[in-house]
Backbone as CSV, one residue per row, in Angstrom:
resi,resn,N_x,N_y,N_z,CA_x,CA_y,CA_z,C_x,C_y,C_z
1,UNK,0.855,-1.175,0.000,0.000,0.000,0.000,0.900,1.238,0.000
2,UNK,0.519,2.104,-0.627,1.119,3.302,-1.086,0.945,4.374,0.209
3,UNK,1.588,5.447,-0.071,1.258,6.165,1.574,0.126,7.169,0.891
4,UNK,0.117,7.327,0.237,-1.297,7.745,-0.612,-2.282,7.067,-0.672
5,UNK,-2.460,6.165,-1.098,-3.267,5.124,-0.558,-4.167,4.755,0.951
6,UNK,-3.341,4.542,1.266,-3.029,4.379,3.371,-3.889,5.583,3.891
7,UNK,-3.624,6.868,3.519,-4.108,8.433,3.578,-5.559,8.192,3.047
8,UNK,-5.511,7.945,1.789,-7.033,8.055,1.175,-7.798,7.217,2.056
9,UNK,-7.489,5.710,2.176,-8.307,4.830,2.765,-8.581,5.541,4.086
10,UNK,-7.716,6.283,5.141,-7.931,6.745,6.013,-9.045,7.789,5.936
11,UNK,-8.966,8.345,5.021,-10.219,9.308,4.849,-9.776,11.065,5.412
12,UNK,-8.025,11.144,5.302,-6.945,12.475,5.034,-6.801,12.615,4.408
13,UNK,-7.128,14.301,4.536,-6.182,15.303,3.624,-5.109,15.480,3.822
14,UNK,-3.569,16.104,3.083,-2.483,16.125,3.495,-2.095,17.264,4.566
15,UNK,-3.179,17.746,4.460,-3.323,19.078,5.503,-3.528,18.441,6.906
16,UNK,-4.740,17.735,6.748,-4.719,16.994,8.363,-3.675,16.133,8.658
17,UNK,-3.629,15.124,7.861,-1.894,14.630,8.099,-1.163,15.119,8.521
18,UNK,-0.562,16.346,7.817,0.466,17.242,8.528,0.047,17.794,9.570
19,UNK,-1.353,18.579,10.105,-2.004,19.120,11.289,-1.422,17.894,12.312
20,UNK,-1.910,16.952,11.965,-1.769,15.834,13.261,-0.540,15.472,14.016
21,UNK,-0.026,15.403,12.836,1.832,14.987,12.695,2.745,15.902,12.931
22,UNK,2.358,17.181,13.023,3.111,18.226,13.346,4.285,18.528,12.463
23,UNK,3.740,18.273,11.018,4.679,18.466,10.113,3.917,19.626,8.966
24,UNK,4.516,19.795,7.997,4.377,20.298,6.841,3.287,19.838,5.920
25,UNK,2.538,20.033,5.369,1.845,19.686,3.906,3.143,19.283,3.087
26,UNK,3.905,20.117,2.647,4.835,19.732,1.610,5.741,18.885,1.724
27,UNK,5.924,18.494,3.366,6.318,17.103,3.935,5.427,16.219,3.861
28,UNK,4.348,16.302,3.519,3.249,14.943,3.695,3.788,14.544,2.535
29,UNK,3.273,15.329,1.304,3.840,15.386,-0.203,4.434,14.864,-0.785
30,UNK,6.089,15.535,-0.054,7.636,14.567,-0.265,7.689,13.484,0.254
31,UNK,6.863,12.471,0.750,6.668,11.551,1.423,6.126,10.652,-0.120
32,UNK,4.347,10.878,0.251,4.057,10.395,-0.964,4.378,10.441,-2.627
33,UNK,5.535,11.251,-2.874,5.999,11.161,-4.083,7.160,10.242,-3.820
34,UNK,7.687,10.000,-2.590,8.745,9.098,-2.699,10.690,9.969,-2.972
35,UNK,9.990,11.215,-2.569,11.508,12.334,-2.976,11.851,12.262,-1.625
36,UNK,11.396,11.721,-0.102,12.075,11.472,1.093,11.221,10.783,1.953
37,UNK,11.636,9.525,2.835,11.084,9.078,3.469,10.989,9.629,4.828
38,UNK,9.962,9.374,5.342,10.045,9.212,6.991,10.890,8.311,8.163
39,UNK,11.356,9.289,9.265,11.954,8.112,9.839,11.321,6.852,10.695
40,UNK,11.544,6.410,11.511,10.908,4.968,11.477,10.210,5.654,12.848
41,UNK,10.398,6.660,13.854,9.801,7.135,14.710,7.953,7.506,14.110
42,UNK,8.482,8.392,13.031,7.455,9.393,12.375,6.613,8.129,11.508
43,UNK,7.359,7.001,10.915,6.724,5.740,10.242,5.576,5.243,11.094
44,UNK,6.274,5.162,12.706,4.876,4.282,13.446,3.866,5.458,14.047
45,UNK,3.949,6.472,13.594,2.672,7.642,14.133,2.117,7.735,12.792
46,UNK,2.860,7.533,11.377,2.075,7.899,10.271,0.796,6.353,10.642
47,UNK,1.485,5.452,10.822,1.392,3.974,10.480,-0.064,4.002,11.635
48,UNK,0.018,4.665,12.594,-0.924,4.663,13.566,-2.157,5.725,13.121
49,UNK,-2.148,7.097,12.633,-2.736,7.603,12.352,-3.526,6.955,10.787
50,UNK,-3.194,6.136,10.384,-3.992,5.734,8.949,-4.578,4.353,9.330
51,UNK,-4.207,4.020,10.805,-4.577,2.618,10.814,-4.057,1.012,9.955
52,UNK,-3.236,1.502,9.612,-2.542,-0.045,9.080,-1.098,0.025,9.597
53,UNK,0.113,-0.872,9.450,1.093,-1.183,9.830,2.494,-0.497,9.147
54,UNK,3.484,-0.691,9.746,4.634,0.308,9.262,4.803,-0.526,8.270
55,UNK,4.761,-2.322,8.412,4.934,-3.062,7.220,3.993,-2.803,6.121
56,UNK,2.828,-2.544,6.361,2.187,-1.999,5.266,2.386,-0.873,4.108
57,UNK,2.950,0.100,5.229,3.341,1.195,4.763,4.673,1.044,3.493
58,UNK,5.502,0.462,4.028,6.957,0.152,2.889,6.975,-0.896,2.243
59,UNK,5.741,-1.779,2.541,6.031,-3.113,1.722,5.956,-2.944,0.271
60,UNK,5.531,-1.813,-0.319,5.747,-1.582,-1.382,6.909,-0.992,-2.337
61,UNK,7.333,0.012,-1.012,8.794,0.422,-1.646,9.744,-0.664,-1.728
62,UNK,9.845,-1.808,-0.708,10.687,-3.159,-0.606,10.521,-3.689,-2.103
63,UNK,8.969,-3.876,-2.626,9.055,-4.758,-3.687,10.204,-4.067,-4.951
64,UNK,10.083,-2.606,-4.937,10.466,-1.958,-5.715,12.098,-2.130,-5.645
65,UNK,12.488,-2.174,-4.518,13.658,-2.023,-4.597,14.765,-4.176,-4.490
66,UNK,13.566,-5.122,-4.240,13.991,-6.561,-4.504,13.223,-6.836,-6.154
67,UNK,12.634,-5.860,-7.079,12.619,-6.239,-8.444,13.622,-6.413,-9.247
């Protein structure tokens, strides 16, 4: 699952994301485009706020990067 994905299913905007998270919009952003990840602190509050798992969260970048 994509962190876009994860977000939508959650039913966030990148605005509340960032409201919640105490980050940026344009950090939610650079996230979901994949131009910088989160660290693994900020991984299990994203991972908590969307309701699915940190493994959820990267198991997609993994596939990308064992293709």
């Amino acid at each position: 699952m994509s962190f876009v994905q994860a977000r939508e299913k959650a039913g966030l905007s990148q605005a509340a994301v960032a409201e919640q998270l105490g980050v940026t919009a344009p950090a939610v952003c650079q996230w979901e485009k994949g131009k910088t990840s989160p660290k693994m602190p900020m991984l299990r509050k994203i991972a908590k706020l969307y309701g699915c798992t940190v493994d959820e969260l990267v198991a997609e970048d993994c596939a990308e990067v064992t293709d």
